[in-house]
PyMOL Python script that loads the backbone (N, CA, C, O; Angstrom):
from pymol import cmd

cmd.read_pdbstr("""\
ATOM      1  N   UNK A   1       9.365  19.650 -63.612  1.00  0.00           N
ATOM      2  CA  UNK A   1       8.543  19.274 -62.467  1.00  0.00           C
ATOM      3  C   UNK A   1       8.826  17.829 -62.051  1.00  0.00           C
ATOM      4  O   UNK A   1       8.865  17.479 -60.871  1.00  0.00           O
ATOM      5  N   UNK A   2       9.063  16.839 -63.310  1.00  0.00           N
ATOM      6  CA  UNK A   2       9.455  15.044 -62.918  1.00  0.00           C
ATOM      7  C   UNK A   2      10.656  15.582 -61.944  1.00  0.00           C
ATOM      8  O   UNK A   2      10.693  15.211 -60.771  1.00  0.00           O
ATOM      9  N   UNK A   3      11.414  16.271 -62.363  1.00  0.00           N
ATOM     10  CA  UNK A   3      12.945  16.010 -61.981  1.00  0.00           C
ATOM     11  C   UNK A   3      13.046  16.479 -60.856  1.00  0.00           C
ATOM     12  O   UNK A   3      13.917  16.009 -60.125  1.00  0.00           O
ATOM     13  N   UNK A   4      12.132  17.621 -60.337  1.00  0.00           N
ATOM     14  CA  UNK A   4      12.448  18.335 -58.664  1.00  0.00           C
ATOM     15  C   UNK A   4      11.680  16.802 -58.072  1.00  0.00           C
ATOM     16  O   UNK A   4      12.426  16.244 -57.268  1.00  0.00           O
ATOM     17  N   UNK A   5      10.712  16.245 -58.253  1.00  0.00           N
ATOM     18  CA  UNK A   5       9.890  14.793 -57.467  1.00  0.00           C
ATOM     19  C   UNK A   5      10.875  14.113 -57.153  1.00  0.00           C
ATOM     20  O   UNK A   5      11.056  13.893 -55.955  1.00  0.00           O
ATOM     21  N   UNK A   6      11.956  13.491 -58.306  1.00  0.00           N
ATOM     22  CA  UNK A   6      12.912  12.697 -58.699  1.00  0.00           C
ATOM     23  C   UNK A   6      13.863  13.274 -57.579  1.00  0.00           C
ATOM     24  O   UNK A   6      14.466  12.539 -56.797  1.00  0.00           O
ATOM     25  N   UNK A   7      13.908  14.010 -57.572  1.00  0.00           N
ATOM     26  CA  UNK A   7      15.078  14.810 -56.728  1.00  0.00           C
ATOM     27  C   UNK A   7      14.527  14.609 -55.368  1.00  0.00           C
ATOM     28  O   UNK A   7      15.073  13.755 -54.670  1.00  0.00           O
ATOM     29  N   UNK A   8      13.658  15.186 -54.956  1.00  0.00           N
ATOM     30  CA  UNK A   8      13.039  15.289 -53.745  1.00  0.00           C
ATOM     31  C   UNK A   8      13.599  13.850 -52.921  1.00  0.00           C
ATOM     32  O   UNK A   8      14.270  13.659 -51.907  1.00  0.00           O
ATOM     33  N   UNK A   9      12.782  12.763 -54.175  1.00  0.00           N
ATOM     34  CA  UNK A   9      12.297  11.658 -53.814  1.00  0.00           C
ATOM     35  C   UNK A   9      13.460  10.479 -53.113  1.00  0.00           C
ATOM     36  O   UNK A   9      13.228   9.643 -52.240  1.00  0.00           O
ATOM     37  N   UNK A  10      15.101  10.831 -54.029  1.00  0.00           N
ATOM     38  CA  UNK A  10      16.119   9.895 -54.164  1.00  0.00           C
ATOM     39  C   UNK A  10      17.632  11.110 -53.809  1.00  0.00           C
ATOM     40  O   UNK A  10      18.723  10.992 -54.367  1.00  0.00           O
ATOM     41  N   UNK A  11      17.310  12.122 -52.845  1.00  0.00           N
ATOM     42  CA  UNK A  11      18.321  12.975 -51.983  1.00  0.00           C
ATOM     43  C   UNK A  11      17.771  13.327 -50.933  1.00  0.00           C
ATOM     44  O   UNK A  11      18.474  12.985 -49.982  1.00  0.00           O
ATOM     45  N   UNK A  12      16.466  14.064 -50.485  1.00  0.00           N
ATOM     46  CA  UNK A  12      15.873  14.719 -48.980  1.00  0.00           C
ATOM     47  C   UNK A  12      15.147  13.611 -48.388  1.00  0.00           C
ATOM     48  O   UNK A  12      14.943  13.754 -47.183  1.00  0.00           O
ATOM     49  N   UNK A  13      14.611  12.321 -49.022  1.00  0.00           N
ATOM     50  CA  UNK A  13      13.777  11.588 -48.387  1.00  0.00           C
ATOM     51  C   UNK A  13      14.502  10.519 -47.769  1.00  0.00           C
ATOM     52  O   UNK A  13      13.972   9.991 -46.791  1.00  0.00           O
ATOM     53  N   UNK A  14      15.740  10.056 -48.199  1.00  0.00           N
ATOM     54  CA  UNK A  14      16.456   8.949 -47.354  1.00  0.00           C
ATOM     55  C   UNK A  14      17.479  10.054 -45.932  1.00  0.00           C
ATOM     56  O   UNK A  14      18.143   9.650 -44.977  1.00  0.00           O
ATOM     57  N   UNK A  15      17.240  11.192 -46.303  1.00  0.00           N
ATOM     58  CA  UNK A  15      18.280  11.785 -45.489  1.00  0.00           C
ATOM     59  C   UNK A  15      17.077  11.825 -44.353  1.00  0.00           C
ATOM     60  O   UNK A  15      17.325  11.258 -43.288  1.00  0.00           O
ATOM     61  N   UNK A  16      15.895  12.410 -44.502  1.00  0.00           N
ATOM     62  CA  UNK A  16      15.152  12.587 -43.476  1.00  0.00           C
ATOM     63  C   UNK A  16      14.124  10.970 -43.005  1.00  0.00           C
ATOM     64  O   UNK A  16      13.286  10.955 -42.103  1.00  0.00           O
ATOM     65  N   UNK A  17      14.329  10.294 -43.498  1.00  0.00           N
ATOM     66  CA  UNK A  17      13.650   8.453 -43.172  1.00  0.00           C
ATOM     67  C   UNK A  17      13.836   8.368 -42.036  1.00  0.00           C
ATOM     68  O   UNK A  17      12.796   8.302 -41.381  1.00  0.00           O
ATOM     69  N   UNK A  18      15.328   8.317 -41.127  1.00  0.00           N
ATOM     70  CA  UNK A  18      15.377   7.567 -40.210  1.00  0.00           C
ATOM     71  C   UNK A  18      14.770   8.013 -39.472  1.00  0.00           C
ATOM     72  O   UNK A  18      13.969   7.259 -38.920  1.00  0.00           O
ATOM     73  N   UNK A  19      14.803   9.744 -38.964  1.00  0.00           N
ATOM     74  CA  UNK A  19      13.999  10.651 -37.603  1.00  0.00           C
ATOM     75  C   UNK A  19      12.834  10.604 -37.755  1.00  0.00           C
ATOM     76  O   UNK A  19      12.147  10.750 -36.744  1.00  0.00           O
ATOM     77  N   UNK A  20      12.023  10.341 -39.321  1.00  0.00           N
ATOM     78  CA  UNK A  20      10.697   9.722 -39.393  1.00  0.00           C
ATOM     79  C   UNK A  20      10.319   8.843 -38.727  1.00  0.00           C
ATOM     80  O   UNK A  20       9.398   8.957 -37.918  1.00  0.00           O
ATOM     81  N   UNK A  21      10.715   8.201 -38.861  1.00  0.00           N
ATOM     82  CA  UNK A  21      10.310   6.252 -38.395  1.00  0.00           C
ATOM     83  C   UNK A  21      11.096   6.373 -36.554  1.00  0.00           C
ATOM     84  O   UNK A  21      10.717   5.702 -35.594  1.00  0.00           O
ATOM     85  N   UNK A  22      11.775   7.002 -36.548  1.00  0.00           N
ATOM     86  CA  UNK A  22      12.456   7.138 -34.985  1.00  0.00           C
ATOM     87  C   UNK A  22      11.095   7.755 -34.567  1.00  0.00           C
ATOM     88  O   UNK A  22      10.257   7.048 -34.008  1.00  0.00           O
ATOM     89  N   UNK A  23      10.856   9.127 -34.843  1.00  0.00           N
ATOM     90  CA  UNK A  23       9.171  10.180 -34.329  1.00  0.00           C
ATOM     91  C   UNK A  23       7.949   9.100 -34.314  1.00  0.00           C
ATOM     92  O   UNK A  23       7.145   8.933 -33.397  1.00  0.00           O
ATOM     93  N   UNK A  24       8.012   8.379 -35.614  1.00  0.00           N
ATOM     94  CA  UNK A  24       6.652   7.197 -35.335  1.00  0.00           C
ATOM     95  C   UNK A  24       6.555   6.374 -34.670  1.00  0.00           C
ATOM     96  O   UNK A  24       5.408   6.004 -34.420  1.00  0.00           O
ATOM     97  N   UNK A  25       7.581   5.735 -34.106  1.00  0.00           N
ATOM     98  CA  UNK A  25       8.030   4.288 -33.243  1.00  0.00           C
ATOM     99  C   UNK A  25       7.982   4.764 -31.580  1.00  0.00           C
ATOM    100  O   UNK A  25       7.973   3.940 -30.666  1.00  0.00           O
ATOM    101  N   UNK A  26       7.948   6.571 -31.332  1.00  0.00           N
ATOM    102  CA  UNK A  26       8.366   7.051 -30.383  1.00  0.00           C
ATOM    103  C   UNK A  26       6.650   7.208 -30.311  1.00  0.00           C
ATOM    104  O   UNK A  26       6.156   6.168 -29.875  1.00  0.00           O
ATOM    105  N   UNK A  27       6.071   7.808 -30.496  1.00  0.00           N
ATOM    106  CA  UNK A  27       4.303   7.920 -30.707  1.00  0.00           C
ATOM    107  C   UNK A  27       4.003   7.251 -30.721  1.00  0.00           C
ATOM    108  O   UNK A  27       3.086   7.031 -29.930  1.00  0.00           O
ATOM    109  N   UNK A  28       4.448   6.183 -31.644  1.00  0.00           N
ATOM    110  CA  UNK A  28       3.178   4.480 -31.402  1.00  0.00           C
ATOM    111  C   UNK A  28       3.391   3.570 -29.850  1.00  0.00           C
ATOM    112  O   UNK A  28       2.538   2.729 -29.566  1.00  0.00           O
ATOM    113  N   UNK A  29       4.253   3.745 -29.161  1.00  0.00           N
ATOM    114  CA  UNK A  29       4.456   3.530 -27.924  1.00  0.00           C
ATOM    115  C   UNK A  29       4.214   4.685 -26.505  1.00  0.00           C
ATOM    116  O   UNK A  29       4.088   4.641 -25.281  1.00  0.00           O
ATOM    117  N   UNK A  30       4.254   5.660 -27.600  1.00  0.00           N
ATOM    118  CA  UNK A  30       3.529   6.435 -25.765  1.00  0.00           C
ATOM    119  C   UNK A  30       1.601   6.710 -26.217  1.00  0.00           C
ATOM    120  O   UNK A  30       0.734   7.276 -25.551  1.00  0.00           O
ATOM    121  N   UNK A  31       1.514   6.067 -27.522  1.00  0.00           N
ATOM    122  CA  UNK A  31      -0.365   6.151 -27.501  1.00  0.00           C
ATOM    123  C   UNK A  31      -0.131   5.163 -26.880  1.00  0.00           C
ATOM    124  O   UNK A  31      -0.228   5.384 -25.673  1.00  0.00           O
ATOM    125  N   UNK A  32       0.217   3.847 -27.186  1.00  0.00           N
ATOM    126  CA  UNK A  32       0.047   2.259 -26.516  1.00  0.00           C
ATOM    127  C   UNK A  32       0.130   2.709 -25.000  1.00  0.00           C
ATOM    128  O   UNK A  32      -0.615   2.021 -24.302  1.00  0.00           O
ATOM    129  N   UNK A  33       0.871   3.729 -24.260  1.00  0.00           N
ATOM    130  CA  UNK A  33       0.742   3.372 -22.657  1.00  0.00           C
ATOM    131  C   UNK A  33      -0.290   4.380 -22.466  1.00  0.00           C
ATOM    132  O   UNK A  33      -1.135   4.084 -21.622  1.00  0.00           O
ATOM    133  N   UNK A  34      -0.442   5.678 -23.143  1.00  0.00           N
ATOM    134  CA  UNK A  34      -1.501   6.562 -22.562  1.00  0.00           C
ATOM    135  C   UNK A  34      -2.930   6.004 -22.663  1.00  0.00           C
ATOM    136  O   UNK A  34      -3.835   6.056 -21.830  1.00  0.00           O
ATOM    137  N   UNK A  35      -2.898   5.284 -24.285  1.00  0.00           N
ATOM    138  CA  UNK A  35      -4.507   4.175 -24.537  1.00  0.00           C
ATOM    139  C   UNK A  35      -4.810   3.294 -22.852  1.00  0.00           C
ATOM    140  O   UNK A  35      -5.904   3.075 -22.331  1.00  0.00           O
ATOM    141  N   UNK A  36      -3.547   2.970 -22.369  1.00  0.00           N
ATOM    142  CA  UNK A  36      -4.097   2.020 -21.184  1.00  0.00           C
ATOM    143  C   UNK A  36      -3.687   2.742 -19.891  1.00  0.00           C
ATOM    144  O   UNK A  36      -3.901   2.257 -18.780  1.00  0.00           O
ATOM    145  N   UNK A  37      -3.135   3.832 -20.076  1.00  0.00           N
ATOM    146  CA  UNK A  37      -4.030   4.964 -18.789  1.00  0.00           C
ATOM    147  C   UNK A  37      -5.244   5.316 -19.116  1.00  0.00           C
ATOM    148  O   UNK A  37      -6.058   5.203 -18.200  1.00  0.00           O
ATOM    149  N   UNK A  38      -5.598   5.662 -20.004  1.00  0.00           N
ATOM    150  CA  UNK A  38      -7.335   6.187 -20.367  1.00  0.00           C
ATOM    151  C   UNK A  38      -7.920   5.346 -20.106  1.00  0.00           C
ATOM    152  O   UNK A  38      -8.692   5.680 -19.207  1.00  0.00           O
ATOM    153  N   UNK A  39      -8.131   3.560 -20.580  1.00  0.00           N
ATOM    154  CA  UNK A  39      -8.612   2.640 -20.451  1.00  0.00           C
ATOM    155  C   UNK A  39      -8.999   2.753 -18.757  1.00  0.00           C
ATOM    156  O   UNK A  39     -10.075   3.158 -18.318  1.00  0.00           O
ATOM    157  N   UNK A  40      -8.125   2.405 -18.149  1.00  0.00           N
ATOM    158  CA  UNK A  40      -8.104   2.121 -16.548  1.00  0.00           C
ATOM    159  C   UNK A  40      -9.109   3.137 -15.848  1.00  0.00           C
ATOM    160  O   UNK A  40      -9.809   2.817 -14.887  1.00  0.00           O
ATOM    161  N   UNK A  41      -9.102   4.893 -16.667  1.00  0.00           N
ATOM    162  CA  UNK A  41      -9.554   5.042 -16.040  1.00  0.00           C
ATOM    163  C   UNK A  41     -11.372   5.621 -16.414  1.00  0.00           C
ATOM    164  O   UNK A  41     -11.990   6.496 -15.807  1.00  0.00           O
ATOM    165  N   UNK A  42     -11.841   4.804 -17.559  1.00  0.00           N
ATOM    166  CA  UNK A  42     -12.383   4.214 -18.196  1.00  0.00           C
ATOM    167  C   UNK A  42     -13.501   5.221 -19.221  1.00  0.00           C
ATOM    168  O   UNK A  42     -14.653   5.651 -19.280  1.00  0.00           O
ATOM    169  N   UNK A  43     -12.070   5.199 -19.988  1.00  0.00           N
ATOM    170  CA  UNK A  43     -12.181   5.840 -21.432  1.00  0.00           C
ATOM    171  C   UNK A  43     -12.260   5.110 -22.535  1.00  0.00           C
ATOM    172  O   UNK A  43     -12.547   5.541 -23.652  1.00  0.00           O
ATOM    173  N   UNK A  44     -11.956   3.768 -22.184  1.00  0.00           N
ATOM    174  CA  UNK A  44     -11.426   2.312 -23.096  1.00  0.00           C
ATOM    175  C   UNK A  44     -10.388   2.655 -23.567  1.00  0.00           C
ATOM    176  O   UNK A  44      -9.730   3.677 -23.374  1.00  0.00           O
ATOM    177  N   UNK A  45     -10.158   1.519 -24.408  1.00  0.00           N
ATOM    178  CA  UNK A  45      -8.436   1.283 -24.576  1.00  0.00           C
ATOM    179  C   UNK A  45      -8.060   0.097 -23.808  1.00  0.00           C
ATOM    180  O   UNK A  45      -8.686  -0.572 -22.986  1.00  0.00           O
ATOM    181  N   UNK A  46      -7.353   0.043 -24.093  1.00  0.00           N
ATOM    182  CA  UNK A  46      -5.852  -1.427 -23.898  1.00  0.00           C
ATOM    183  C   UNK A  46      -6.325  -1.183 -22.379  1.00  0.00           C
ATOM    184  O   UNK A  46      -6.743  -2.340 -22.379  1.00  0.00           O
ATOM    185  N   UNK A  47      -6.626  -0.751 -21.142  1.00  0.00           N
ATOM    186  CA  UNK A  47      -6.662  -0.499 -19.657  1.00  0.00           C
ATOM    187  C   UNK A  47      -8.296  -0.641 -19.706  1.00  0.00           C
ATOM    188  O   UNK A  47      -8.743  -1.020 -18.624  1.00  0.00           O
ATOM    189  N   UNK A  48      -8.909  -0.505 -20.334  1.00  0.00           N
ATOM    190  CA  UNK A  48      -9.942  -0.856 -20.240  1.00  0.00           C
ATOM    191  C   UNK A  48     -11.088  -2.440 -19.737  1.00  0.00           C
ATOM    192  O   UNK A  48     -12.232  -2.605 -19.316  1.00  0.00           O
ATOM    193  N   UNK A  49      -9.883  -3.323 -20.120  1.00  0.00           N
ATOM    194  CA  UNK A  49     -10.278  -5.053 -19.920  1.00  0.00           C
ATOM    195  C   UNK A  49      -9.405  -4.699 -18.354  1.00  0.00           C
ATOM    196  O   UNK A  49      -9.814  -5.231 -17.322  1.00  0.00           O
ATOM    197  N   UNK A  50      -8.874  -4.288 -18.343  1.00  0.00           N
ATOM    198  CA  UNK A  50      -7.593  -4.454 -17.115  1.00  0.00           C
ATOM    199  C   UNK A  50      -8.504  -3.966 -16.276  1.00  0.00           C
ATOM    200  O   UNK A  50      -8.473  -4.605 -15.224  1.00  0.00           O
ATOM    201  N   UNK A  51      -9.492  -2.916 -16.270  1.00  0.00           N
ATOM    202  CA  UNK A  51     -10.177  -2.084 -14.965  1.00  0.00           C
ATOM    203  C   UNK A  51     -11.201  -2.988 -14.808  1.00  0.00           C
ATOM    204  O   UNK A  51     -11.447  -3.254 -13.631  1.00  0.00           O
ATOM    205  N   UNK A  52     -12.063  -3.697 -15.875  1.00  0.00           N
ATOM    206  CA  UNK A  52     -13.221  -4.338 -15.564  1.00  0.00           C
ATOM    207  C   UNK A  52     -12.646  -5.556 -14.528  1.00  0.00           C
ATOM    208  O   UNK A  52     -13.051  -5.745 -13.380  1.00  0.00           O
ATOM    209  N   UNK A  53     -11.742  -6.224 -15.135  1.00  0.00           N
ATOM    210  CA  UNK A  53     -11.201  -7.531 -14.175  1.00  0.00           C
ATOM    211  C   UNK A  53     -10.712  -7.094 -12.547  1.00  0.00           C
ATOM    212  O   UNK A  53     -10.943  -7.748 -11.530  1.00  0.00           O
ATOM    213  N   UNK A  54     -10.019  -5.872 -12.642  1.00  0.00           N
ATOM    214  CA  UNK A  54      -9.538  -4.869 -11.548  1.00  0.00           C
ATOM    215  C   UNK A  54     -10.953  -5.335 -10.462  1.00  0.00           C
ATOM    216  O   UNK A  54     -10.977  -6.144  -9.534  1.00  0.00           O
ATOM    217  N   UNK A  55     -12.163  -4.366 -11.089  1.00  0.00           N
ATOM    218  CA  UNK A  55     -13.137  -3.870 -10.243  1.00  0.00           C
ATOM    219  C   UNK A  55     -14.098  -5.396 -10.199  1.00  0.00           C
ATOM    220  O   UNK A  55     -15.161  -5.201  -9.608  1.00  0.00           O
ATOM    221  N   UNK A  56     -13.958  -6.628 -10.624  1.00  0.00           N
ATOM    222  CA  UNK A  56     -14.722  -7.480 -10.574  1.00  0.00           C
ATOM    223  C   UNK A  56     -13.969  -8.647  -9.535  1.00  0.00           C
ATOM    224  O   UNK A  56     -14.616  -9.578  -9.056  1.00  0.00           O
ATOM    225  N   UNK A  57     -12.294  -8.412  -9.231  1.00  0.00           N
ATOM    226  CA  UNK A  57     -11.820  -9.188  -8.550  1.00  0.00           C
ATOM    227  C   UNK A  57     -11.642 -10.121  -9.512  1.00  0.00           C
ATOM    228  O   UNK A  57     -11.091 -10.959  -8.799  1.00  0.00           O
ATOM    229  N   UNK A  58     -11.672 -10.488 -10.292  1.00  0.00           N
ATOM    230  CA  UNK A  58     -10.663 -11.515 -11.054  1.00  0.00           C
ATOM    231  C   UNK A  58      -9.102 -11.362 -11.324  1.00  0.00           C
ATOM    232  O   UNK A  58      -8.533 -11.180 -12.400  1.00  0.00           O
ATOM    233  N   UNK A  59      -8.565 -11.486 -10.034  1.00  0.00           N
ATOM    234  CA  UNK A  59      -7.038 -10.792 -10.187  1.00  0.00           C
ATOM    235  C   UNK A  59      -5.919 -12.392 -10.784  1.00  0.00           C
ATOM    236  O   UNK A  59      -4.692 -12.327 -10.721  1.00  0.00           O
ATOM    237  N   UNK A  60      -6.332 -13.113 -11.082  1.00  0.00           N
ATOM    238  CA  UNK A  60      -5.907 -14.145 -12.281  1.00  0.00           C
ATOM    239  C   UNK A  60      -6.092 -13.357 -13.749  1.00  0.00           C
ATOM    240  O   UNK A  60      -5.240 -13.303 -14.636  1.00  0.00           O
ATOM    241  N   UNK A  61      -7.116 -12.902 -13.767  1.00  0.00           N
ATOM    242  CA  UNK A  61      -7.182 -12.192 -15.353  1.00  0.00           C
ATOM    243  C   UNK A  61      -6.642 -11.146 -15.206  1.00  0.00           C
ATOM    244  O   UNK A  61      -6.213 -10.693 -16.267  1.00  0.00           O
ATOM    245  N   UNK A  62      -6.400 -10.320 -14.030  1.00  0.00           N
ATOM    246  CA  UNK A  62      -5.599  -8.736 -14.320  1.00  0.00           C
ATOM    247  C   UNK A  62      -4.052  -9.454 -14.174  1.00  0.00           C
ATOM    248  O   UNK A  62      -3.057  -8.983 -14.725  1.00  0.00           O
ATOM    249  N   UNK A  63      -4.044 -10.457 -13.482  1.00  0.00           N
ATOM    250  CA  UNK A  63      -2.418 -10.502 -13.855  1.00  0.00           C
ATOM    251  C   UNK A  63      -1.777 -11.057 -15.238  1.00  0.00           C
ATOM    252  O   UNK A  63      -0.571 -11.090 -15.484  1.00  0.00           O
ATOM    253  N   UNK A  64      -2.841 -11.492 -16.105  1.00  0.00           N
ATOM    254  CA  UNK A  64      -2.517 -11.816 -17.401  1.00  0.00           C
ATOM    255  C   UNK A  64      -2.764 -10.825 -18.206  1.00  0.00           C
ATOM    256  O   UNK A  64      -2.122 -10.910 -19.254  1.00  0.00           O
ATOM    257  N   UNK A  65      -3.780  -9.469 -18.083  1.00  0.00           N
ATOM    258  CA  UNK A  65      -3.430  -8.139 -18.719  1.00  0.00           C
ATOM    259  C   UNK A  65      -2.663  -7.690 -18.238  1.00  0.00           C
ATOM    260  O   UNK A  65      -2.331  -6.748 -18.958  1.00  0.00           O
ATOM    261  N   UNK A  66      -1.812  -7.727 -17.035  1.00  0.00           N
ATOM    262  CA  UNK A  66      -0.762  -7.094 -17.160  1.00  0.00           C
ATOM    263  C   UNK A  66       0.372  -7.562 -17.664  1.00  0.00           C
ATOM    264  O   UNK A  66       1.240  -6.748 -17.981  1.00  0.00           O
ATOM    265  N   UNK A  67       0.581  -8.876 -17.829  1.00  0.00           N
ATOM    266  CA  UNK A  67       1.682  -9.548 -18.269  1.00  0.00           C
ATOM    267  C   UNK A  67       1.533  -9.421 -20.125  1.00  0.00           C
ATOM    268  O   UNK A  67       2.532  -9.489 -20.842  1.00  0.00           O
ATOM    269  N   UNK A  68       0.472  -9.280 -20.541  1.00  0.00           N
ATOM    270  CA  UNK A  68       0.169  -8.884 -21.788  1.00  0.00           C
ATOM    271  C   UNK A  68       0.577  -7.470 -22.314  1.00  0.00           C
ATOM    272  O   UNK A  68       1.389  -7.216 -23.203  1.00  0.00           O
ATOM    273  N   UNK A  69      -0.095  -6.692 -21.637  1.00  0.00           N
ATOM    274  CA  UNK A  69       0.318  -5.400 -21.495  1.00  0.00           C
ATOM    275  C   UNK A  69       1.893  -5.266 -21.563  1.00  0.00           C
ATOM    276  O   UNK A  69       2.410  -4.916 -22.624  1.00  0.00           O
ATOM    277  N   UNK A  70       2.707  -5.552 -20.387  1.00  0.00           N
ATOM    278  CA  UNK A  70       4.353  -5.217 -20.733  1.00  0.00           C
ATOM    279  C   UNK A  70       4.705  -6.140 -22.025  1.00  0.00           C
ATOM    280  O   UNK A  70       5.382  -5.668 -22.939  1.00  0.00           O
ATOM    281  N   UNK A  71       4.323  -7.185 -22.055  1.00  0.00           N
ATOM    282  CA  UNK A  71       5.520  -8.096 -23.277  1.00  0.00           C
ATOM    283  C   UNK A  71       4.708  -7.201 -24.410  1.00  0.00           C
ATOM    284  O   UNK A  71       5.501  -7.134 -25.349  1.00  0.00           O
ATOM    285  N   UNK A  72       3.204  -6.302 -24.859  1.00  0.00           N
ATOM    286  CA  UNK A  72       3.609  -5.517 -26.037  1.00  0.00           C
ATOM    287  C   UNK A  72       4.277  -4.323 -26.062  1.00  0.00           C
ATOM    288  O   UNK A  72       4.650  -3.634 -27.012  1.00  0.00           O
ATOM    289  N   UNK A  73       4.375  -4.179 -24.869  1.00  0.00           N
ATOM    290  CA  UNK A  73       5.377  -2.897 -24.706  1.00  0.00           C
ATOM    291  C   UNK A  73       6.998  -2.914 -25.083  1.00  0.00           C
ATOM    292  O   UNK A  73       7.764  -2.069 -25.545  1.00  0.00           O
ATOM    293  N   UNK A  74       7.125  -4.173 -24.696  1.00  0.00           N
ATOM    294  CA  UNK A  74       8.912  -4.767 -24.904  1.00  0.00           C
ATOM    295  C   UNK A  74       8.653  -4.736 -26.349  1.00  0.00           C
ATOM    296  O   UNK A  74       9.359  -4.058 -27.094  1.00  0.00           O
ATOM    297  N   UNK A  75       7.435  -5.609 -26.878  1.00  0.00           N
ATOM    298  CA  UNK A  75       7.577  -5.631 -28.135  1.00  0.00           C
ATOM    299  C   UNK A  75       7.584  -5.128 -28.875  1.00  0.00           C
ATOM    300  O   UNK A  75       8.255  -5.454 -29.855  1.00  0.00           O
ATOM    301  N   UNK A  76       6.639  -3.744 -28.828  1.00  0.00           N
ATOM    302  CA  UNK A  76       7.125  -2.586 -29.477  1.00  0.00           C
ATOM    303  C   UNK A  76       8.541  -2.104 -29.804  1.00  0.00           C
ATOM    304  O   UNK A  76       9.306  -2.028 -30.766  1.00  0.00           O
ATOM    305  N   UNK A  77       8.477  -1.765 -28.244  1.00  0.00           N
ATOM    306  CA  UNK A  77       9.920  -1.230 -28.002  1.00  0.00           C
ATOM    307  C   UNK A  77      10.926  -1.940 -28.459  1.00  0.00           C
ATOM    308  O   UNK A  77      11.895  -1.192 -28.592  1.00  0.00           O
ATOM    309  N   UNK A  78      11.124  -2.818 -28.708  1.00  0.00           N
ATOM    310  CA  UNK A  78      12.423  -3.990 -29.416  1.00  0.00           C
ATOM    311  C   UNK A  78      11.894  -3.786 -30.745  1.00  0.00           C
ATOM    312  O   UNK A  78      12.809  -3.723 -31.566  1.00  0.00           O
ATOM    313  N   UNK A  79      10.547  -3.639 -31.335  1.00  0.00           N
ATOM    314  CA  UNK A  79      10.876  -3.729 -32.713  1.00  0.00           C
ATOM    315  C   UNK A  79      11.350  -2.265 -33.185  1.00  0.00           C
ATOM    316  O   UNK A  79      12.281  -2.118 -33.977  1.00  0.00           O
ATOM    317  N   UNK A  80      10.682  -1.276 -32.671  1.00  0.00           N
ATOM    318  CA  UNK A  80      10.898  -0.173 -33.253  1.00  0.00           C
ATOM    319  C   UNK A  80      12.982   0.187 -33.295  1.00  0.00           C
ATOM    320  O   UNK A  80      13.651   0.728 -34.176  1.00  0.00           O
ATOM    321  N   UNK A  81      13.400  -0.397 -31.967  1.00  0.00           N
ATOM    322  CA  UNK A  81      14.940  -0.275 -31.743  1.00  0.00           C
ATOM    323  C   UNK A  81      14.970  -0.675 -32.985  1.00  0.00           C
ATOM    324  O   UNK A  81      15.121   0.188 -33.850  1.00  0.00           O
ATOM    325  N   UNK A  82      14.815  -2.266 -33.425  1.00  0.00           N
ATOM    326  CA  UNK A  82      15.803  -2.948 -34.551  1.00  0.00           C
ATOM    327  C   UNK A  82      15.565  -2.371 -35.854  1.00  0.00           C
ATOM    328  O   UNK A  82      16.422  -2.439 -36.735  1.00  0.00           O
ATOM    329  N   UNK A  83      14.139  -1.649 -36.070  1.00  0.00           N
ATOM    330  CA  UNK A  83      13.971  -0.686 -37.303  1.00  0.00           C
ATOM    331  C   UNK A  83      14.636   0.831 -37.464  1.00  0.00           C
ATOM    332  O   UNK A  83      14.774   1.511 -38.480  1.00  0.00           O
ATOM    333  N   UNK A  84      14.922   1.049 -36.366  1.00  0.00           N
ATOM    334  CA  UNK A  84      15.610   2.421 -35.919  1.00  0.00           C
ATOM    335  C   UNK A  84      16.957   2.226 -36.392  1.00  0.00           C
ATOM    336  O   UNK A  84      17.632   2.992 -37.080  1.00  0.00           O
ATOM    337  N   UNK A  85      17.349   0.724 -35.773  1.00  0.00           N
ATOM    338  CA  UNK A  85      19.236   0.383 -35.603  1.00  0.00           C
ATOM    339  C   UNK A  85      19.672   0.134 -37.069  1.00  0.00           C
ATOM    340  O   UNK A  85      20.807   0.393 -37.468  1.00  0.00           O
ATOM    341  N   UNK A  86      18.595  -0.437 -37.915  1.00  0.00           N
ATOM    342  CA  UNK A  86      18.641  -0.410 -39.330  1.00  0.00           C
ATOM    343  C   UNK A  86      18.573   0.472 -40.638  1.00  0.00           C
ATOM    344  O   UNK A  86      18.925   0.177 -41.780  1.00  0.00           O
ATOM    345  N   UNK A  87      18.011   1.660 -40.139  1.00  0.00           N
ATOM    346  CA  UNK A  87      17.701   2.677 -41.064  1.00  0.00           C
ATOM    347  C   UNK A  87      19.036   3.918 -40.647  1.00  0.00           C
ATOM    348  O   UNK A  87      19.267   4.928 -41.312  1.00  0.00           O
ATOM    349  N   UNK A  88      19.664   3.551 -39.570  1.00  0.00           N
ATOM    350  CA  UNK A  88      20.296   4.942 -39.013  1.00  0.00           C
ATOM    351  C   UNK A  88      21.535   4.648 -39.491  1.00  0.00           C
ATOM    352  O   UNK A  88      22.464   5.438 -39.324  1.00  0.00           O
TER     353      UNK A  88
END
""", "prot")
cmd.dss("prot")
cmd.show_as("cartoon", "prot")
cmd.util.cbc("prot")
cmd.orient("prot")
């Protein structure tokens, strides 16, 4: 029973790692944009600060959630690449 774990653990698990972490990096960035479609349209979430400033006219503060908003999106998206470009 050690030895099928052992086995499992150090032959099927590095073969299947990378499309893991590729499937998670691919999900943790489309919750991050759907969280701030729901938000906006006010479910909360990441779009949620963005609709209140939206509907209050503080368009100085919606242009800094939105500028917030894309650079974590890049940032995602750039980290998950360089963890992807590393494991593959």
């Amino acid at each position: 029973m050690l030895r099928d774990g052992i086995a499992v653990l150090f032959s099927i698990l590095p073969q299947i790692w990378p499309n893991v972490l590729s499937h998670f990096f691919y999900r943790f960035e489309v919750a991050i944009r759907t969280s701030l479609i729901l938000g906006f349209i006010g479910a909360g979430g990441i779009g949620q600060l963005l609709f209140n400033h939206f509907q209050t006219f503080q368009y100085k503060s919606v242009a800094m959630d939105i500028f917030v908003i894309i650079v974590l999106v890049v940032l995602v998206d750039f980290v998950g690449g360089k963890i992807r470009e590393r494991t593959i």
